[in-house]
C-alpha positions in Angstrom: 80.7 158.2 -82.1 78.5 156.9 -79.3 75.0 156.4 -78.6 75.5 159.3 -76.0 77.0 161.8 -78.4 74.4 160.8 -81.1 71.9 161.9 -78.4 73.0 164.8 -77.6 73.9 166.6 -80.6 70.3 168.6 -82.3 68.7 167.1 -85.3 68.4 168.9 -88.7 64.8 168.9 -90.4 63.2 170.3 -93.0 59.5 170.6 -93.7 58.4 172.3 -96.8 54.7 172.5 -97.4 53.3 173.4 -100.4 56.3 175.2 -101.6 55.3 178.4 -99.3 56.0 177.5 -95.6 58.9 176.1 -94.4 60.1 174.8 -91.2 63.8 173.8 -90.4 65.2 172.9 -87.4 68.9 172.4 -86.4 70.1 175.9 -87.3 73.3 177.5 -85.6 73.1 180.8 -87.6 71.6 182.8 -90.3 74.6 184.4 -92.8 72.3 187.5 -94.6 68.6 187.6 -95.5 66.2 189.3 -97.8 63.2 189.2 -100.2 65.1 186.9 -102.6 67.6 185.0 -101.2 67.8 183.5 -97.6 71.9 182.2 -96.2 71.8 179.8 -93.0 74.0 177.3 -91.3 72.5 174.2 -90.2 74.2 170.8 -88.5 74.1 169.6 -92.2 76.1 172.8 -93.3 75.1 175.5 -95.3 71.4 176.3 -96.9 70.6 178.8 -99.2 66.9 179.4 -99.6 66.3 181.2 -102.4 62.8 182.8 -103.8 60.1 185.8 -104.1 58.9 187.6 -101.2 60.4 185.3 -98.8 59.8 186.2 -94.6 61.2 184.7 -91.6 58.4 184.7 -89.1 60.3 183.1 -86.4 63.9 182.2 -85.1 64.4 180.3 -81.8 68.1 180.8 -81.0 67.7 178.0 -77.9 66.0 175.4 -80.2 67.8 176.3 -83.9 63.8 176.4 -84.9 63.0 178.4 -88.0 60.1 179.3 -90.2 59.7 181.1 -92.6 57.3 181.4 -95.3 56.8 183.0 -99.0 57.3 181.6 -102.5 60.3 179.0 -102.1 61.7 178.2 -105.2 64.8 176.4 -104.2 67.1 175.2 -101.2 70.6 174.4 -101.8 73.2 173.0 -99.3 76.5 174.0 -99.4 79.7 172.9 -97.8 78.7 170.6 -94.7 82.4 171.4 -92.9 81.4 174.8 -93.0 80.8 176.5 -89.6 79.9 179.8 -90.6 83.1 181.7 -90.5 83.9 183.3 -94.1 86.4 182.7 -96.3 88.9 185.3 -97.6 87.1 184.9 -101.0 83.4 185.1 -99.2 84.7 188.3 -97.4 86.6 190.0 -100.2 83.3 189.8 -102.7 80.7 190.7 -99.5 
């Protein structure tokens, strides 16, 4: 990969503070959602945000920005090949 490509491609952060905001950049797509349990796709792969009265106060589709804010108790990646399409197993137990 070159310098170019390196360049071009959007960056993945995120910024947790005080374990109830949180900021993330570099997200393609957002699986599901609720109070308890948040399901994204990021450049890094999947990340599941999981917690208590969690909120998504704003989602730039142009930029992959996110925030969202509420009490975060953890974030787990998943599968960093992963593009977001489901599996037959993910679909079946949907």
């Amino acid at each position: 990969m070159n310098s170019e490509e390196k360049n071009s491609r959007p960056l993945h952060n995120v910024i947790m503070e005080g374990r109830k905001n949180l900021t993330i950049s570099g997200v393609t797509d957002v699986d599901s959602f609720d109070e308890r349990c948040i399901v994204l796709y990021t450049q890094m792969g999947e990340l599941v945000i999981k917690g208590r009265e969690l909120h998504i106060n704003s989602m730039s589709v142009e930029t992959g920005d996110m925030t969202i804010d509420g009490d975060i108790w953890a974030l787990n990646y998943g599968d960093k090949d992963k593009k977001g399409s489901p599996t037959f197993l993910g679909k079946l137990f949907r």
